[in-house]
C-alpha positions in Angstrom: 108.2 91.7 91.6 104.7 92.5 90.5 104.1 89.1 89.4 104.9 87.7 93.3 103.3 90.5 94.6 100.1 88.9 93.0 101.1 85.6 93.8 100.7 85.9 97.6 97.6 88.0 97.4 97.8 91.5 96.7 96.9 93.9 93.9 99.9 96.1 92.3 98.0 99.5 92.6 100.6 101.7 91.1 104.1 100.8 89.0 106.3 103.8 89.1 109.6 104.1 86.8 111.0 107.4 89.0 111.3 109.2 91.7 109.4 112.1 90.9 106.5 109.7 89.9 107.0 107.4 93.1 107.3 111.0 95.6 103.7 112.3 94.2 102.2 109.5 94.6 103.8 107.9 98.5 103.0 111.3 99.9 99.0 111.1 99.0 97.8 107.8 98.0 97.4 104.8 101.3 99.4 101.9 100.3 99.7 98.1 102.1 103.3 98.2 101.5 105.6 100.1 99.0 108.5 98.1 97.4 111.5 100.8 96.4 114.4 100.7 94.3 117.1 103.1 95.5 118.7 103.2 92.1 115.4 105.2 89.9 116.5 106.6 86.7 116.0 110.3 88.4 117.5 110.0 91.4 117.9 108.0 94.5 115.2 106.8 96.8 116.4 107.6 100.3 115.4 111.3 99.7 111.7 109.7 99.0 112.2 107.7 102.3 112.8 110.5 104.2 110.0 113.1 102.6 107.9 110.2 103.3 108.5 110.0 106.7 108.9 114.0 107.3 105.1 113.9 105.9 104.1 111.4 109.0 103.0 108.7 106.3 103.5 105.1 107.9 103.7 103.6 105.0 105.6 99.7 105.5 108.5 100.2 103.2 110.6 97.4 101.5 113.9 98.8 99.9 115.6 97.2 96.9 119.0 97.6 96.1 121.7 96.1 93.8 124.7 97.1 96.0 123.3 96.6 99.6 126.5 96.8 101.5 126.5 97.8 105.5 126.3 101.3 105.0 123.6 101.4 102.2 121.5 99.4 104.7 122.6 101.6 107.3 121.3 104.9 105.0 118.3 102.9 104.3 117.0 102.0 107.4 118.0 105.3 108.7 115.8 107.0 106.3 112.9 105.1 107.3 113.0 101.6 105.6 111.7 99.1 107.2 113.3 96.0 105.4 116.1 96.2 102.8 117.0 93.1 100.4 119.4 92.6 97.7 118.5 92.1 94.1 118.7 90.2 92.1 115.6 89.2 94.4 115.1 85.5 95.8 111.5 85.0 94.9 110.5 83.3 98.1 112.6 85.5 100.3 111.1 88.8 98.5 107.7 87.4 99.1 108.3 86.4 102.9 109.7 90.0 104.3 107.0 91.7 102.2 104.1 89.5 104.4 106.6 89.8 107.5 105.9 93.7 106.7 102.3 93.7 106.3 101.5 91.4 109.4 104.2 93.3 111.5 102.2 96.8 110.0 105.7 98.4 109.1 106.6 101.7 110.3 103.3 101.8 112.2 104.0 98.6 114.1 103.0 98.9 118.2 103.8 96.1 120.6 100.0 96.7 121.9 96.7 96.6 119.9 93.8 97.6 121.7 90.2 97.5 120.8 87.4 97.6 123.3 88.3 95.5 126.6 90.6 93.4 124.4 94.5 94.1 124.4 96.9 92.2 122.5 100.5 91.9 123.6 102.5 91.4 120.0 105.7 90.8 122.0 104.5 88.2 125.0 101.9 87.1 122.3 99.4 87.5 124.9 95.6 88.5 125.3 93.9 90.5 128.2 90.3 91.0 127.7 90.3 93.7 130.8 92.0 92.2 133.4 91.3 88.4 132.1 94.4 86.4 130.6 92.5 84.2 127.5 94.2 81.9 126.1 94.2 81.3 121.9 95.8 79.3 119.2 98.5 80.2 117.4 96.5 80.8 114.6 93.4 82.3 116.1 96.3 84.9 117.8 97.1 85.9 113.8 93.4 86.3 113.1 93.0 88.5 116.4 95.9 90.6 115.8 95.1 91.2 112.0 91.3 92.1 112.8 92.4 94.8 115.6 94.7 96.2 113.0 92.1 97.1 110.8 89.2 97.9 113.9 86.2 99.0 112.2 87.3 98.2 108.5 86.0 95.5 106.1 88.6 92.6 106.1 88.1 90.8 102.9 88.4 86.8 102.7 91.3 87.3 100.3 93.4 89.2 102.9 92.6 86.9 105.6 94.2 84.2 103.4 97.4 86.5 101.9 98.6 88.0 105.3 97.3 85.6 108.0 97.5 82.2 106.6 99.6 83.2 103.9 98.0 81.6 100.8 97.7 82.7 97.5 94.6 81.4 96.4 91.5 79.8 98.4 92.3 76.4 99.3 88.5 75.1 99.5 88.5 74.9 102.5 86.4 76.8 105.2 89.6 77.1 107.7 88.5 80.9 107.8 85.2 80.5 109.0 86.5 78.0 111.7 88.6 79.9 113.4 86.4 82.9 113.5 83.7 81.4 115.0 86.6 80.2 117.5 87.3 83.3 118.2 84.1 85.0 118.5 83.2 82.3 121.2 86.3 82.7 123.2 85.4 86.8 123.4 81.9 86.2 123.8 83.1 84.1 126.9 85.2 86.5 127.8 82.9 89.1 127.5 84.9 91.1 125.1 83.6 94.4 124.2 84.1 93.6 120.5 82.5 91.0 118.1 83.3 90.7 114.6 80.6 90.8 111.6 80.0 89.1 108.7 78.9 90.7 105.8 78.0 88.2 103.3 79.9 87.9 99.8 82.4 91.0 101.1 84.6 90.2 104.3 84.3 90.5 107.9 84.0 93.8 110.4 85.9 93.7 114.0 84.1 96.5 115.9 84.6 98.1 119.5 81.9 98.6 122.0 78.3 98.5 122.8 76.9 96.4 120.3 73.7 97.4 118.7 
């Protein structure tokens, strides 16, 4: 699992063996996504599920099971999974609901982001900036939505390409680029009151209101 979790982009922070190791460290330490096995040498990993979600943490949460009948799914989601799969794992199943998880934003998932005058319907897959319907791509909605998920935080190029266009390694290309300046024309048109930043060699800044 940590060797597709680095395959589609992201960085195994921590590997924990049990429970106790996994509850320490869920309850204090921000994670993308945390993958769980409910069968841990020391116990099982619903009661982590549930301390995690009694702490407020909204954490996306990908449980792992060897028996994943009805009601272990059941348990699982109950306790605050937010996906639940089977092993042995499929490889390209595994990798597609841990994406689905991170571009949905898990437990924290809203049907509305809003930044600014810009709101973004997930559901209708629409885009008001105030009262003003605009109209974008497919992909430049995926861009939009990911960039007002992390408002005012530095967006490397290497997430852009893991959870947007879902590529594991840089194709050459300067598809990122494109569609950004596509999108900061149709806001600027719009008069949106956000604009998004470069900042050379490191990633790209959405921010919210008067620009400076």
């Amino acid at each position: 699992m940590e060797r597709l979790l680095r395959e589609i982009g992201f960085s195994v922070v921590e590997d924990v063996e049990t429970a106790t190791g996994a509850r320490a460290r869920m309850l204090t330490t921000p994670y993308s996504v945390v993958v769980l096995d409910l069968q841990l040498p020391d116990g099982n990993g619903v009661p982590l599920l549930n301390a995690l979600r009694r702490a407020g943490r909204d954490t996306p949460v990908l449980v792992v099971a060897g028996t994943l009948n009805n009601d272990v799914a059941v348990l699982a989601l109950d306790a605050g999974a937010d996906d639940a799969i089977r092993k042995p794992i499929e490889p390209n199943v595994f990798k597609a609901r841990v994406r689905a998880l991170v571009r949905r934003g898990g437990a924290k998932r809203t049907e509305q982001l809003i930044a600014g005058s810009v709101a973004l319907n997930r559901l209708a897959h629409e885009v008001y900036v105030g009262t003003e319907l605009v109209c974008f791509s497919a992909r430049e909605f995926a861009f939009l939505e990911y960039f007002l998920m992390h408002v005012g935080e530095v967006v490397p190029r290497s997430a852009l390409l893991a959870h947007v266009l879902e590529l594991a390694h840089d194709p050459g290309t300067n598809v990122i680029d494109v569609n950004i300046a596509r999108l900061r024309r149709k806001l600027a048109s719009a008069r949106a009151t956000v604009w998004i930043s470069s900042l050379r060699g490191v990633g790209f800044v959405l921010s919210a209101g008067k620009k400076k």
